[in-house]
C-alpha positions in Angstrom: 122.4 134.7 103.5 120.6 137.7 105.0 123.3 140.6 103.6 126.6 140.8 102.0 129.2 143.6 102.1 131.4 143.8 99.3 135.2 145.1 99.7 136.0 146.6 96.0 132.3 146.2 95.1 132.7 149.2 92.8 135.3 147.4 90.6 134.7 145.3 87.6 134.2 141.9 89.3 132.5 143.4 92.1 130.1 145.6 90.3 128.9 141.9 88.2 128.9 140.4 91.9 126.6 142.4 93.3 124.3 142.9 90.0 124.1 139.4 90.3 123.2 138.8 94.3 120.5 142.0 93.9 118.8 140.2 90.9 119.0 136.6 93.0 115.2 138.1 94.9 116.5 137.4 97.8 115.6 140.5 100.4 119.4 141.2 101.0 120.9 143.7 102.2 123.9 144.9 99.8 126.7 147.2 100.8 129.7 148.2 98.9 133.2 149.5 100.4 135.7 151.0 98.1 137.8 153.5 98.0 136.2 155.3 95.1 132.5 155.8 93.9 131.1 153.3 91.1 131.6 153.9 87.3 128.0 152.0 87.2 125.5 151.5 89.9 123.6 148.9 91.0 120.3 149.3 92.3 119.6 148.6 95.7 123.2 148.4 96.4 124.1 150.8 99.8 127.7 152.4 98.5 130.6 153.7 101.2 133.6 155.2 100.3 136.1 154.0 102.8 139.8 152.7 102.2 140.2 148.7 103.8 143.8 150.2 104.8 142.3 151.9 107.5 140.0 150.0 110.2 136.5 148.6 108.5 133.7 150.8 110.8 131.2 147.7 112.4 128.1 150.2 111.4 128.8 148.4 108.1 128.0 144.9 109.4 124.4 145.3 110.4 122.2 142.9 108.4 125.0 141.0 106.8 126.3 137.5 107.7 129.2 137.5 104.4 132.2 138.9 103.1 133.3 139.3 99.9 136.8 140.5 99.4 137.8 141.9 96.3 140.1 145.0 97.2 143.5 144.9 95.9 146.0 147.1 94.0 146.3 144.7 91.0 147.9 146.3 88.2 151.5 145.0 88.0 153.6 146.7 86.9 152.6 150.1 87.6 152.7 150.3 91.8 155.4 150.9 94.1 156.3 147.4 96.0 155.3 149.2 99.3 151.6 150.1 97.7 150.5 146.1 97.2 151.5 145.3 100.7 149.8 148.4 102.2 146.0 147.4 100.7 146.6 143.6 100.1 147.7 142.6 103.3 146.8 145.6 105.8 143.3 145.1 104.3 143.5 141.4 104.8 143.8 142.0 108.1 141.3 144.7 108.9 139.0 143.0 107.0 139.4 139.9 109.2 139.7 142.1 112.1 136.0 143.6 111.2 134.6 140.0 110.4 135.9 138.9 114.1 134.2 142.0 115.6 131.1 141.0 114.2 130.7 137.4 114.4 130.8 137.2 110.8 131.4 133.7 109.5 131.9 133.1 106.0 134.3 134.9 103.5 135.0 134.6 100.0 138.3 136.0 98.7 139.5 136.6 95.4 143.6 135.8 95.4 145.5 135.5 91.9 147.4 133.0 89.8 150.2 135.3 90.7 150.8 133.6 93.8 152.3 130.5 91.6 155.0 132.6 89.6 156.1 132.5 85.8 156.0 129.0 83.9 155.2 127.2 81.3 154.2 124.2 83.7 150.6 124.2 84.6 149.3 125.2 87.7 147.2 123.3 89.9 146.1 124.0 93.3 148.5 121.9 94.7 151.7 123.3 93.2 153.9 125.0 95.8 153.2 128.6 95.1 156.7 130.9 94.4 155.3 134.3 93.6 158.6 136.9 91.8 156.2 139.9 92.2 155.6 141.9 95.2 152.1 141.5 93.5 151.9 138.2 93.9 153.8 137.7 97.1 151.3 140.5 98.7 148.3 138.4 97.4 150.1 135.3 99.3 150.0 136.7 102.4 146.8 138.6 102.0 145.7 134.3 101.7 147.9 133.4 105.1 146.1 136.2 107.0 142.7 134.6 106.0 143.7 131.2 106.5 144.2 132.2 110.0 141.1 134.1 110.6 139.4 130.3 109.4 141.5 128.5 111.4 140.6 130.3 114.5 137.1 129.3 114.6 136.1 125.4 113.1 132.4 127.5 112.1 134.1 129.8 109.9 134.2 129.5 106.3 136.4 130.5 103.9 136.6 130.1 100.0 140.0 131.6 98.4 139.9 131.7 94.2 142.5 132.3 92.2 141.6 133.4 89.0 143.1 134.0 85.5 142.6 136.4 83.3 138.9 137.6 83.8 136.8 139.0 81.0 132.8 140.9 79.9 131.9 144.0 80.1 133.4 147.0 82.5 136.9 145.0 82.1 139.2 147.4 81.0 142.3 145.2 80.7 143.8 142.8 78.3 141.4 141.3 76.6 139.9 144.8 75.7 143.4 146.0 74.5 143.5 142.9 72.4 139.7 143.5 70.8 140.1 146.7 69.9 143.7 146.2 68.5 142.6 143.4 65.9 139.8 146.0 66.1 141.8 148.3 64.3 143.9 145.6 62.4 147.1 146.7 64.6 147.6 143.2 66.3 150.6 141.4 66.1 151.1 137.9 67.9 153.7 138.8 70.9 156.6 136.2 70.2 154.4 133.1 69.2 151.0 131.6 68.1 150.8 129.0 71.4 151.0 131.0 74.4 148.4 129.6 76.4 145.7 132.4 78.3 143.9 130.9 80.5 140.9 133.0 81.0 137.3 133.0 82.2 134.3 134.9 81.7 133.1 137.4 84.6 129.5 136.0 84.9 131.2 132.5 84.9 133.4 133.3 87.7 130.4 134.6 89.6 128.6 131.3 89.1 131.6 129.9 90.4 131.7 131.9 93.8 127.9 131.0 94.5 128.7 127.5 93.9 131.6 126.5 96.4 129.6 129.4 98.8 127.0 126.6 98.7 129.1 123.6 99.4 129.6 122.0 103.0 133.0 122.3 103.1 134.7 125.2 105.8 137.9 125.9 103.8 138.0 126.2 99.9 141.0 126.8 97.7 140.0 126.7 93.6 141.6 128.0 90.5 139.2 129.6 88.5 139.6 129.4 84.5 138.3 127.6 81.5 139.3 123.9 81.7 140.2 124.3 78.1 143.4 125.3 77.5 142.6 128.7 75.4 146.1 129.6 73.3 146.5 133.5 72.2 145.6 132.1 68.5 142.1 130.4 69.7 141.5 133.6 71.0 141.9 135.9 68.2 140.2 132.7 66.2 137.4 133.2 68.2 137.3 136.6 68.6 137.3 136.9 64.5 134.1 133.9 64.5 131.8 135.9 66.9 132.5 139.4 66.4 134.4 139.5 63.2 137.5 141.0 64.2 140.3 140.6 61.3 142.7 138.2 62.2 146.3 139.0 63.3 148.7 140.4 60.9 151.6 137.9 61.9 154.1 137.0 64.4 156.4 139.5 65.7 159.7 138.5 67.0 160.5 138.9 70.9 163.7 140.5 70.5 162.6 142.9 68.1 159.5 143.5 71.0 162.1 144.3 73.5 163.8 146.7 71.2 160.8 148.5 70.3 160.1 149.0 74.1 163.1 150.7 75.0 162.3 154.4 73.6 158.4 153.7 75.5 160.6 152.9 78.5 162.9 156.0 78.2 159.6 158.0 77.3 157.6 156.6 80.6 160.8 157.5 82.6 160.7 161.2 81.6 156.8 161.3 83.0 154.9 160.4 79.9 153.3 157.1 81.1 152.7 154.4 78.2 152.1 151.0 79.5 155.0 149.8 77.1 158.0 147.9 78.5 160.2 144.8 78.2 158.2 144.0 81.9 154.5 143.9 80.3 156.1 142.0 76.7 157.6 139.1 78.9 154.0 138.6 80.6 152.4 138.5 76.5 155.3 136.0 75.8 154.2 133.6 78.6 152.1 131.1 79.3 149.2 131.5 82.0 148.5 127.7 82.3 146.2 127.0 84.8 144.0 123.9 85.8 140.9 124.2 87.8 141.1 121.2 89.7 138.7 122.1 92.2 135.6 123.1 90.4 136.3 120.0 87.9 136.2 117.4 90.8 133.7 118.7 92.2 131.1 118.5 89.6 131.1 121.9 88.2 128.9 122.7 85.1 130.1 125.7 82.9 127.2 128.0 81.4 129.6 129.7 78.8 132.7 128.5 76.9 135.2 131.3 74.9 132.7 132.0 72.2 129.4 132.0 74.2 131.3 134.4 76.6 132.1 137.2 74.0 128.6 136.7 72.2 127.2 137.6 75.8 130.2 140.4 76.1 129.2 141.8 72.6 125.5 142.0 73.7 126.5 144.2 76.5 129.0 146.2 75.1 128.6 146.3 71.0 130.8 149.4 71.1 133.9 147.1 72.2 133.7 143.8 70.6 
Protein backbone atom coordinates (compact mmCIF):
# COMPACT_ATOMS: atom_id res chain seq x y z
CA UNK A 1 0.00 0.00 0.00
CA UNK A 2 1.70 3.30 -0.95
CA UNK A 3 -1.26 5.81 0.75
CA UNK A 4 -4.61 5.58 2.25
CA UNK A 5 -7.29 8.32 2.45
CA UNK A 6 -9.63 7.93 5.19
CA UNK A 7 -13.51 9.13 4.90
CA UNK A 8 -14.45 9.98 8.71
CA UNK A 9 -10.77 9.67 9.69
CA UNK A 10 -11.37 12.28 12.35
CA UNK A 11 -13.97 10.01 14.14
CA UNK A 12 -13.28 7.53 16.86
CA UNK A 13 -12.53 4.47 14.68
CA UNK A 14 -10.87 6.44 12.22
CA UNK A 15 -8.59 8.43 14.41
CA UNK A 16 -7.31 4.58 16.00
CA UNK A 17 -7.08 3.68 12.13
CA UNK A 18 -4.87 5.98 11.07
CA UNK A 19 -2.72 6.08 14.52
CA UNK A 20 -2.34 2.67 13.72
CA UNK A 21 -1.29 2.73 9.70
CA UNK A 22 1.22 5.94 10.61
CA UNK A 23 2.99 3.84 13.44
CA UNK A 24 3.04 0.54 10.84
CA UNK A 25 6.72 2.46 9.30
CA UNK A 26 5.54 2.17 6.26
CA UNK A 27 6.33 5.59 4.19
CA UNK A 28 2.53 6.18 3.58
CA UNK A 29 0.99 8.80 2.62
CA UNK A 30 -2.21 9.46 5.11
CA UNK A 31 -5.07 11.73 4.37
CA UNK A 32 -8.19 12.37 6.29
CA UNK A 33 -11.72 13.63 4.82
CA UNK A 34 -14.28 14.70 7.30
CA UNK A 35 -16.60 17.00 7.67
CA UNK A 36 -15.09 18.44 10.85
CA UNK A 37 -11.50 18.91 12.26
CA UNK A 38 -10.06 16.19 14.68
CA UNK A 39 -10.64 16.14 18.54
CA UNK A 40 -6.97 14.46 18.47
CA UNK A 41 -4.38 14.48 15.75
CA UNK A 42 -2.36 12.13 14.40
CA UNK A 43 1.01 12.94 13.25
CA UNK A 44 1.80 12.72 9.87
CA UNK A 45 -1.77 12.48 9.03
CA UNK A 46 -2.73 15.35 5.92
CA UNK A 47 -6.43 16.52 7.36
CA UNK A 48 -9.27 18.05 4.80
CA UNK A 49 -12.41 19.26 5.74
CA UNK A 50 -14.75 18.28 3.04
CA UNK A 51 -18.42 16.78 3.30
CA UNK A 52 -18.50 13.05 1.14
CA UNK A 53 -22.21 14.47 0.29
CA UNK A 54 -20.71 16.58 -2.12
CA UNK A 55 -18.27 15.25 -5.01
CA UNK A 56 -14.70 13.79 -3.41
CA UNK A 57 -11.97 16.46 -5.25
CA UNK A 58 -9.27 13.77 -7.19
CA UNK A 59 -6.39 16.18 -5.75
CA UNK A 60 -7.00 13.95 -2.80
CA UNK A 61 -6.01 10.68 -4.57
CA UNK A 62 -2.40 11.44 -5.30
CA UNK A 63 -0.10 8.81 -3.60
CA UNK A 64 -2.87 6.60 -2.40
CA UNK A 65 -3.95 3.21 -3.86
CA UNK A 66 -6.92 2.62 -0.71
CA UNK A 67 -10.05 3.67 0.69
CA UNK A 68 -11.22 3.44 3.91
CA UNK A 69 -14.84 4.47 4.43
CA UNK A 70 -16.00 5.26 7.67
CA UNK A 71 -18.42 8.40 7.15
CA UNK A 72 -21.84 7.89 8.26
CA UNK A 73 -24.55 9.69 10.45
CA UNK A 74 -24.77 6.87 13.03
CA UNK A 75 -26.47 7.98 15.97
CA UNK A 76 -30.06 6.43 15.90
CA UNK A 77 -32.27 7.92 17.12
CA UNK A 78 -31.43 11.42 16.92
CA UNK A 79 -31.41 12.23 12.87
CA UNK A 80 -34.12 13.04 10.53
CA UNK A 81 -34.75 9.74 8.11
CA UNK A 82 -33.76 12.04 5.21
CA UNK A 83 -30.17 12.92 6.98
CA UNK A 84 -28.83 9.00 7.00
CA UNK A 85 -29.71 8.60 3.34
CA UNK A 86 -28.15 11.98 2.33
CA UNK A 87 -24.32 10.94 3.84
CA UNK A 88 -24.74 7.16 3.84
CA UNK A 89 -25.71 6.55 0.50
CA UNK A 90 -24.91 9.90 -1.47
CA UNK A 91 -21.44 9.37 0.04
CA UNK A 92 -21.38 5.76 -0.95
CA UNK A 93 -21.61 6.79 -4.19
CA UNK A 94 -19.32 9.77 -4.54
CA UNK A 95 -16.91 7.88 -2.83
CA UNK A 96 -17.10 5.09 -5.43
CA UNK A 97 -17.43 7.72 -8.03
CA UNK A 98 -13.92 9.25 -6.77
CA UNK A 99 -12.34 5.69 -6.41
CA UNK A 100 -13.49 5.04 -10.30
CA UNK A 101 -11.85 8.40 -11.31
CA UNK A 102 -8.81 7.40 -9.89
CA UNK A 103 -8.19 3.87 -10.64
CA UNK A 104 -8.32 3.14 -7.08
CA UNK A 105 -8.79 -0.51 -6.32
CA UNK A 106 -9.37 -1.67 -3.02
CA UNK A 107 -11.92 -0.40 -0.34
CA UNK A 108 -12.68 -1.24 3.09
CA UNK A 109 -16.10 -0.15 4.46
CA UNK A 110 -17.42 -0.11 7.79
CA UNK A 111 -21.41 -1.17 7.52
CA UNK A 112 -23.47 -2.00 10.81
CA UNK A 113 -25.22 -4.86 12.48
CA UNK A 114 -28.10 -2.66 11.82
CA UNK A 115 -28.53 -3.90 8.53
CA UNK A 116 -29.97 -7.35 10.14
CA UNK A 117 -32.83 -5.74 12.40
CA UNK A 118 -33.97 -6.46 16.04
CA UNK A 119 -33.71 -10.14 17.42
CA UNK A 120 -32.91 -12.25 19.81
CA UNK A 121 -31.71 -14.83 17.07
CA UNK A 122 -28.10 -14.51 16.29
CA UNK A 123 -26.72 -13.01 13.37
CA UNK A 124 -24.52 -14.43 10.98
CA UNK A 125 -23.36 -13.18 7.78
CA UNK A 126 -25.56 -15.24 6.04
CA UNK A 127 -28.87 -14.26 7.63
CA UNK A 128 -31.15 -12.24 5.19
CA UNK A 129 -30.61 -8.73 6.42
CA UNK A 130 -34.31 -6.79 7.33
CA UNK A 131 -33.08 -3.46 8.70
CA UNK A 132 -36.59 -1.38 10.70
CA UNK A 133 -34.35 1.83 10.85
CA UNK A 134 -33.72 4.29 8.20
CA UNK A 135 -30.24 3.78 9.86
CA UNK A 136 -29.91 0.54 9.05
CA UNK A 137 -31.65 0.48 5.74
CA UNK A 138 -29.27 3.56 4.68
CA UNK A 139 -26.25 1.50 5.71
CA UNK A 140 -27.83 -1.43 3.37
CA UNK A 141 -27.75 0.41 0.43
CA UNK A 142 -24.60 2.48 1.21
CA UNK A 143 -23.30 -1.82 0.96
CA UNK A 144 -25.40 -2.34 -2.58
CA UNK A 145 -23.63 0.84 -3.96
CA UNK A 146 -20.21 -0.71 -3.15
CA UNK A 147 -21.03 -4.07 -4.18
CA UNK A 148 -21.48 -2.56 -7.48
CA UNK A 149 -18.44 -0.51 -7.68
CA UNK A 150 -16.57 -4.31 -6.98
CA UNK A 151 -18.57 -5.90 -9.36
CA UNK A 152 -17.70 -3.62 -12.12
CA UNK A 153 -14.15 -4.45 -12.18
CA UNK A 154 -12.92 -8.42 -11.28
CA UNK A 155 -9.42 -6.39 -9.83
CA UNK A 156 -11.28 -4.50 -7.38
CA UNK A 157 -11.45 -5.29 -3.91
CA UNK A 158 -13.80 -4.75 -1.43
CA UNK A 159 -14.02 -5.74 2.31
CA UNK A 160 -17.55 -4.70 3.99
CA UNK A 161 -17.58 -5.15 8.23
CA UNK A 162 -20.25 -5.03 10.22
CA UNK A 163 -19.51 -4.33 13.49
CA UNK A 164 -21.10 -4.37 17.04
CA UNK A 165 -20.75 -2.30 19.60
CA UNK A 166 -17.13 -0.78 19.41
CA UNK A 167 -15.25 0.25 22.42
CA UNK A 168 -11.36 2.19 23.90
CA UNK A 169 -10.58 5.30 24.14
CA UNK A 170 -12.23 8.58 22.24
CA UNK A 171 -15.63 6.38 22.24
CA UNK A 172 -18.11 8.45 23.56
CA UNK A 173 -21.09 6.12 23.38
CA UNK A 174 -22.44 3.29 25.40
CA UNK A 175 -20.03 1.62 26.94
CA UNK A 176 -18.80 5.10 28.41
CA UNK A 177 -22.32 5.90 29.62
CA UNK A 178 -22.32 2.51 31.30
CA UNK A 179 -18.61 3.12 33.07
CA UNK A 180 -19.24 6.14 34.39
CA UNK A 181 -22.86 5.16 35.62
CA UNK A 182 -21.60 2.16 37.84
CA UNK A 183 -18.96 4.84 38.10
CA UNK A 184 -21.18 6.78 40.12
CA UNK A 185 -23.11 3.71 41.50
CA UNK A 186 -26.36 4.98 39.41
CA UNK A 187 -26.61 1.70 37.17
CA UNK A 188 -29.47 -0.24 37.03
CA UNK A 189 -29.80 -3.48 34.68
CA UNK A 190 -32.29 -2.28 31.80
CA UNK A 191 -35.12 -5.08 32.07
CA UNK A 192 -32.74 -8.18 32.68
CA UNK A 193 -29.32 -9.65 33.65
CA UNK A 194 -28.90 -11.76 30.02
CA UNK A 195 -29.08 -9.35 27.30
CA UNK A 196 -26.44 -10.31 25.18
CA UNK A 197 -23.80 -7.13 23.84
CA UNK A 198 -21.91 -8.16 21.53
CA UNK A 199 -18.93 -5.84 21.42
CA UNK A 200 -15.31 -5.50 20.38
CA UNK A 201 -12.49 -3.59 21.21
CA UNK A 202 -11.36 -0.58 18.73
CA UNK A 203 -7.70 -1.78 18.32
CA UNK A 204 -9.13 -5.27 17.78
CA UNK A 205 -11.34 -4.24 15.12
CA UNK A 206 -8.37 -2.52 13.49
CA UNK A 207 -6.37 -5.73 13.62
CA UNK A 208 -9.23 -7.04 11.97
CA UNK A 209 -9.35 -4.64 8.90
CA UNK A 210 -5.53 -5.21 8.17
CA UNK A 211 -6.11 -8.78 8.24
CA UNK A 212 -8.95 -9.54 5.58
CA UNK A 213 -7.07 -6.29 3.65
CA UNK A 214 -4.28 -8.96 3.49
CA UNK A 215 -6.21 -11.88 2.29
CA UNK A 216 -6.52 -12.97 -1.54
CA UNK A 217 -9.93 -12.82 -1.68
CA UNK A 218 -11.72 -9.67 -4.05
CA UNK A 219 -14.95 -9.43 -2.06
CA UNK A 220 -15.20 -9.74 1.84
CA UNK A 221 -18.25 -9.57 3.98
CA UNK A 222 -17.40 -10.20 8.03
CA UNK A 223 -19.19 -9.50 11.30
CA UNK A 224 -16.91 -8.06 13.60
CA UNK A 225 -17.38 -8.89 17.46
CA UNK A 226 -16.06 -11.01 20.25
CA UNK A 227 -16.87 -14.70 19.48
CA UNK A 228 -17.86 -14.83 23.00
CA UNK A 229 -21.13 -14.07 23.74
CA UNK A 230 -20.61 -10.97 26.27
CA UNK A 231 -24.20 -10.62 28.40
CA UNK A 232 -24.81 -6.97 30.04
CA UNK A 233 -23.97 -8.83 33.46
CA UNK A 234 -20.29 -10.10 32.22
CA UNK A 235 -19.85 -6.74 31.41
CA UNK A 236 -20.48 -4.92 34.43
CA UNK A 237 -18.65 -8.23 36.00
CA UNK A 238 -15.79 -7.32 34.27
CA UNK A 239 -15.93 -3.97 34.31
CA UNK A 240 -16.02 -4.29 38.42
CA UNK A 241 -12.71 -7.02 38.10
CA UNK A 242 -10.46 -4.62 36.13
CA UNK A 243 -11.35 -1.21 37.06
CA UNK A 244 -13.33 -1.67 40.20
CA UNK A 245 -16.43 -0.28 39.33
CA UNK A 246 -19.28 -1.17 41.98
CA UNK A 247 -21.56 -3.54 40.74
CA UNK A 248 -25.18 -2.82 39.58
CA UNK A 249 -27.71 -1.90 42.11
CA UNK A 250 -30.41 -4.34 40.62
CA UNK A 251 -32.82 -4.98 38.01
CA UNK A 252 -35.17 -2.51 36.99
CA UNK A 253 -38.37 -3.47 35.44
CA UNK A 254 -39.16 -2.49 31.54
CA UNK A 255 -42.42 -1.09 32.12
CA UNK A 256 -41.48 0.99 34.87
CA UNK A 257 -38.40 2.11 32.17
CA UNK A 258 -40.92 3.13 29.78
CA UNK A 259 -42.83 5.04 32.33
CA UNK A 260 -40.00 6.85 33.56
CA UNK A 261 -39.18 7.93 29.90
CA UNK A 262 -42.27 9.61 29.14
CA UNK A 263 -41.72 13.10 31.10
CA UNK A 264 -37.70 12.90 29.28
CA UNK A 265 -39.77 12.40 26.13
CA UNK A 266 -42.26 15.34 26.71
CA UNK A 267 -39.12 17.37 28.09
CA UNK A 268 -36.97 16.55 24.64
CA UNK A 269 -40.12 17.56 22.68
CA UNK A 270 -40.28 21.09 24.26
CA UNK A 271 -36.33 21.62 22.99
CA UNK A 272 -34.46 20.30 26.00
CA UNK A 273 -32.71 17.35 24.33
CA UNK A 274 -31.98 14.25 26.90
CA UNK A 275 -31.15 11.12 25.12
CA UNK A 276 -34.07 9.51 27.19
CA UNK A 277 -36.91 7.60 25.49
CA UNK A 278 -38.96 4.46 25.20
CA UNK A 279 -36.86 4.26 21.52
CA UNK A 280 -33.13 4.08 23.18
CA UNK A 281 -34.72 1.66 26.44
CA UNK A 282 -36.00 -1.00 23.79
CA UNK A 283 -32.38 -1.03 22.15
CA UNK A 284 -30.87 -1.69 26.29
CA UNK A 285 -33.66 -4.43 26.50
CA UNK A 286 -32.37 -6.34 23.45
CA UNK A 287 -30.05 -8.58 22.48
CA UNK A 288 -27.20 -7.64 19.96
CA UNK A 289 -26.21 -11.27 19.15
CA UNK A 290 -23.84 -11.52 16.63
CA UNK A 291 -21.47 -14.32 15.30
CA UNK A 292 -18.27 -13.53 13.47
CA UNK A 293 -18.34 -16.28 11.06
CA UNK A 294 -15.92 -14.89 8.88
CA UNK A 295 -12.93 -13.96 10.86
CA UNK A 296 -13.51 -17.49 12.91
CA UNK A 297 -13.14 -19.59 9.66
CA UNK A 298 -10.67 -18.02 8.51
CA UNK A 299 -8.22 -18.45 11.12
CA UNK A 300 -8.44 -15.30 12.98
CA UNK A 301 -6.30 -14.82 16.30
CA UNK A 302 -7.73 -12.27 18.84
CA UNK A 303 -5.01 -10.10 20.74
CA UNK A 304 -7.55 -8.86 23.48
CA UNK A 305 -10.63 -10.47 25.10
CA UNK A 306 -13.34 -8.11 27.43
CA UNK A 307 -10.95 -7.74 30.21
CA UNK A 308 -7.63 -7.24 28.37
CA UNK A 309 -9.63 -4.67 26.33
CA UNK A 310 -10.63 -2.31 29.25
CA UNK A 311 -7.09 -2.87 31.11
CA UNK A 312 -5.66 -1.34 27.66
CA UNK A 313 -8.80 1.24 27.71
CA UNK A 314 -7.96 2.23 31.37
CA UNK A 315 -4.31 2.74 30.40
CA UNK A 316 -5.38 5.32 27.93
CA UNK A 317 -7.96 6.93 29.59
CA UNK A 318 -7.66 6.40 33.58
CA UNK A 319 -10.02 9.42 33.96
CA UNK A 320 -12.98 7.17 32.43
CA UNK A 321 -12.65 3.64 33.53
Amino acid sequence: MKGAIVFGGAGFIGTHLLRTLAESGAPLRLVSVDIVAPGVSVPGVEYVIHDIRTPIPDRFAAGIDRIYDLAAVHRTPGHKPHEYYETNVAGAVNACAFARRNDLSEMLFTSSIAVYGPGEDRKLETTTPVPTSDYGRSKLLAEHVRREWQEADGARKLAIVRPAVIFGAGERGNFTRLAGALKRGMFLYPGRRDTVKSCGYVGELVRSMDFVMTMPERSILYNFCYARDYTIEDICNTFGEVAGLPAPRGVMPHPLMNTAAVPFEIVSKLGLRNGIDRERIAKLVTSTNVEPGFLNAAGYRYETDLAEAIRRWRAESPALV
